[in-house]
C-alpha positions, -999 to 999 in steps of 0.1 A, spaced: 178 -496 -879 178 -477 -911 170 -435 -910 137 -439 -925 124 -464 -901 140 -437 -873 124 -412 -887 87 -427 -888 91 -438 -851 100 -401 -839 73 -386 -860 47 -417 -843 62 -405 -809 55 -368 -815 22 -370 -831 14 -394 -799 28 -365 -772 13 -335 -794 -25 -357 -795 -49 -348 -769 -53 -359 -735 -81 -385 -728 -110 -369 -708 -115 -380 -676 -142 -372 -649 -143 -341 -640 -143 -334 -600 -139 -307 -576 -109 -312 -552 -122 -318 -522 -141 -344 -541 -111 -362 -553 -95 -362 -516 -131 -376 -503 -144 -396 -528 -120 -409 -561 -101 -441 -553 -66 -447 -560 -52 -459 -595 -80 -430 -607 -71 -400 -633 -99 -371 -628 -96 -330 -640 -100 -310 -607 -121 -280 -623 -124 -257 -592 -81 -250 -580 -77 -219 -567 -44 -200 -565 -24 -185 -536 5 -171 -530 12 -174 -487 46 -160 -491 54 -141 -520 47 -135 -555 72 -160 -566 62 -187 -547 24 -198 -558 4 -229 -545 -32 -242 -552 -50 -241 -524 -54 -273 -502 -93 -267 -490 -110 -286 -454 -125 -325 -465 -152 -340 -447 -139 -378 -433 -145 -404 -407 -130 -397 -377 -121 -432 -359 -107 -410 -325 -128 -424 -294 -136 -384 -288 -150 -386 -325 -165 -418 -336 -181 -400 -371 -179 -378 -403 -158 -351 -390 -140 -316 -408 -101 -325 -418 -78 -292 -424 -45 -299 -444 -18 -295 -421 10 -308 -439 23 -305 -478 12 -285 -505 9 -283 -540 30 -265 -564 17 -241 -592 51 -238 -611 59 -256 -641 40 -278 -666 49 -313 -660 38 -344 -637 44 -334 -602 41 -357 -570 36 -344 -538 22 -356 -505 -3 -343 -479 -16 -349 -448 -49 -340 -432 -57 -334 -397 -91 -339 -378 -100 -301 -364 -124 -318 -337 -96 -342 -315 -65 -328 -338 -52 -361 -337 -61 -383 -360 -41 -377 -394 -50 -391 -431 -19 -388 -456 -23 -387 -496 -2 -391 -521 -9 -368 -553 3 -374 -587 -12 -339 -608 -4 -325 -639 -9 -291 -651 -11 -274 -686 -33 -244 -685 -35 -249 -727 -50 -282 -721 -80 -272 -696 -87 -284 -659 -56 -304 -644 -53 -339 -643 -51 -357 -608 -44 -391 -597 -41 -405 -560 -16 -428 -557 -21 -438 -524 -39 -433 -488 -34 -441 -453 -56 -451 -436 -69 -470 -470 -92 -452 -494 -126 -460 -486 -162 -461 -461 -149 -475 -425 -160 -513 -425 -184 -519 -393 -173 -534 -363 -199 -559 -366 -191 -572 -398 -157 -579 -388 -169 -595 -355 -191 -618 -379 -167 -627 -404 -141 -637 -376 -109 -653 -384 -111 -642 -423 -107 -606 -413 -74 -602 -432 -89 -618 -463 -123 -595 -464 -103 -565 -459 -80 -577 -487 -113 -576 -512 -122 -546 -497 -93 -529 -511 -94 -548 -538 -130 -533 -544 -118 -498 -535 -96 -502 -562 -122 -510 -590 -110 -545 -596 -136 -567 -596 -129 -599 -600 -103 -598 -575 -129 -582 -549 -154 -607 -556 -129 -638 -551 -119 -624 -518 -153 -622 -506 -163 -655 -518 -139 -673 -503 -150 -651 -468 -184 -662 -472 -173 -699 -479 -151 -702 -450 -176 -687 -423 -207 -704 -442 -209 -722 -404 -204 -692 -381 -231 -669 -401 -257 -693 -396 -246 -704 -358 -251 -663 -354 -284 -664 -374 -297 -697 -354 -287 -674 -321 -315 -649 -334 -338 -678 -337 -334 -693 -304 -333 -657 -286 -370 -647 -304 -386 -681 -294 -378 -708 -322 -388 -746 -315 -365 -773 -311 -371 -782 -347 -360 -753 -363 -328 -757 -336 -325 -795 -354 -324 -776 -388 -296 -751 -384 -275 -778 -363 -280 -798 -396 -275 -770 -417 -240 -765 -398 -231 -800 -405 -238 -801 -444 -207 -790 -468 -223 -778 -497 -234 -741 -496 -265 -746 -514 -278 -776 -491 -276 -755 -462 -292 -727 -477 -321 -751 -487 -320 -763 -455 -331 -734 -432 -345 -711 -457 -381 -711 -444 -371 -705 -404 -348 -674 -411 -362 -653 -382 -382 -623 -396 -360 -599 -377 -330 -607 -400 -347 -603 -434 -334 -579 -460 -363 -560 -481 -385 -588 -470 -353 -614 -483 -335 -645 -468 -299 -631 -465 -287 -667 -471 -304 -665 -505 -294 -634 -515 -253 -642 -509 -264 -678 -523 -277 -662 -558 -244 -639 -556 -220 -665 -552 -232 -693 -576 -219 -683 -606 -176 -692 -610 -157 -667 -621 -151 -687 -655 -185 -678 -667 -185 -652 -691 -209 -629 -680 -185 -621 -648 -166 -595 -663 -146 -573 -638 -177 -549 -641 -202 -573 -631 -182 -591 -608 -173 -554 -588 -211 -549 -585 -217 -582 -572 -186 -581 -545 -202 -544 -535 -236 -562 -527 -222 -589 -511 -203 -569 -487 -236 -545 -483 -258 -577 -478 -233 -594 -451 -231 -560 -432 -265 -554 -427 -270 -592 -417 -245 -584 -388 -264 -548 -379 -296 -565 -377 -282 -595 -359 -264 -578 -332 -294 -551 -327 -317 -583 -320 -294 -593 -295 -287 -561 -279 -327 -560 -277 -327 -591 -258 -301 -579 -235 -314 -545 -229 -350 -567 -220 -332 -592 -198 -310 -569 -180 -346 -547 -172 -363 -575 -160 -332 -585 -139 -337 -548 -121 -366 -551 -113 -370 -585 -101 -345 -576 -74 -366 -547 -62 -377 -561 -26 -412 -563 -22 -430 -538 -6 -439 -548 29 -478 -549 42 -489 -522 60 -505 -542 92 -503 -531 130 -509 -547 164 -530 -543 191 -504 -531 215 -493 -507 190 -504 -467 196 -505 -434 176 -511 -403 190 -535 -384 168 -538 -344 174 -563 -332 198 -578 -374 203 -551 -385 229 -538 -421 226 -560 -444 201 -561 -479 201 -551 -494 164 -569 -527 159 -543 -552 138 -545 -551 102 -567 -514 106 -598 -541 105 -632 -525 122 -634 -539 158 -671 -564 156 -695 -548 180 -710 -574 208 -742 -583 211 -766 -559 228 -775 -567 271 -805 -566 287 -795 -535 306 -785 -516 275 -820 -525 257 -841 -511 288 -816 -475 283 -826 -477 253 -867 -487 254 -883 -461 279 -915 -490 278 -890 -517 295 -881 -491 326 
């Protein structure tokens, strides 16, 4: 390569390492931790200093996050304290470190990052990027949507990372093809809702039917107009709204990775509400059956009736006849001897 071609290359290199940095979001830490994906550059803006040992030694500080806790003893959004790894003030290049957080409620459930930062004090807030998580980056996915989606479980939680990770077009293929394959057990659960809340044996015709037919679309068609209300969404057939998410191929030119990671979000928001709402109709029923199960088993509660040979003592009346059923005793016809008591003119 001739010298003057050398040159120009090196002077190309350095202008490229001297230009600015490009500007990225800016976040507090605990934000980044929380909330950024991975594969994400942010500035931190709010790391602090400290220096636990000596004056040599100085580390930013690692502050408590906020996450869910999946512990039995927790079950919810729970305070995490870092309890392992740290982060390194000294020098002025790409440093990778991990760190791993501890629940403070059951102290045993532990999420581990790993931090790629970078840190020029001429060049303004640091530069952050997570390079990994476990357990995966992103909100816990119910245990109702899984129960729904079945056997595809490996492939929805594949989109979900997918989505997690900002790439759209890959989220929103995995997620079709969920929806697709378990086009038969979603309405089977939906036709469950129908039968529990009273439908007719038409209706149970039409999802059978429904079940049957191949094409997405047909099926929607199909049993559009006996969706129980229970299941509807904003007032919407669930089966619609996935419909009008999936029909467009992913050759069309309006799904760019954008639109196609907005429509793989709603999809996986529309199918877990469908399996919130479905389960809570069931559990409704169940909570109903099971309390008119209790008390139809309550023994009935027996007559209160006597007999004639039966006594009670009654303070200060002696022993007293009870007549059966405590019915008045019928008085007898008056005698000829009791009218002349009773008539002075008769005597």
């Amino acid at each position: 390569m001739p010298e003057k071609d050398i040159e120009v290359s090196l002077d190309e290199r350095r202008k490229e390492a001297e230009s600015p940095r490009p500007k990225y979001a800016e976040v507090a830490f605990r934000g980044f931790l929380e909330a950024t994906p991975p594969d994400t550059y942010v500035n931190v803006i709010d790391l602090k200093l400290s220096s636990p040992n000596n004056q040599n030694s100085r580390y930013y500080e690692t502050p408590d996050i906020v996450l869910f806790c999946e512990n039995v003893m927790c079950n919810g959004q729970r305070i995490f304290r870092c309890s392992g790894g740290s982060l390194s003030a000294l020098g002025a290049s790409w440093r990778r470190e991990f760190l791993t957080y501890t629940c403070r409620n059951c102290n045993s459930r532990l999420v581990h990052f790993a931090i790629a930062f970078y840190v020029n004090k001429s060049e303004g807030a640091p530069t952050f990027l997570k390079l990994g998580q476990v357990p995966a980056f992103g909100d816990r996915t119910p245990a109702r949507l899984i129960t729904l989606i079945g056997p595809d479980r490996e492939i929805f939680l594949q989109g979900r990372r997918a989505e997690n990770r900002g790439l759209g077009i890959g989220a929103f293929a995995y997620y079709r093809r969920v929806v697709e394959n378990q086009k038969n057990r979603i309405i089977w659960e939906i036709a469950r809702v129908a039968k529990l809340l009273g439908s007719k044996p038409e209706t149970e015709e039409l999802f059978a039917a429904a079940v049957a037919e191949t094409q997405f679309a047909k099926s929607v068609e199909m049993v559009k107009d006996v969706i129980p209300q229970a299941l509807l969404i904003s007032g919407r057939n669930p089966l619609t709204l996935l419909h009008s998410a999936l029909s467009k191929g992913l050759h069309n030119p309006e799904m760019t990775d954008e639109h196609c990671l907005r429509l793989a979000q709603s999809i996986r928001i529309i199918l877990a509400e469908l399996a919130e709402r479905a389960s809570e109709a069931l559990k409704n029923d169940r909570d109903i059956q099971n309390a008119v199960s209790v008390l139809m088993a309550v023994p009935n509660v027996p007559r209160l009736t006597t007999t004639r040979s039966e006594r009670t003592e009654m303070p200060g009346l002696g022993a007293q006849t009870v007549d059966e059923e405590l019915t008045p005793k019928e008085e007898s016809a008056p005698t000829s001897a009791t009218i002349r008591d009773l008539d002075p003119a008769q005597s």
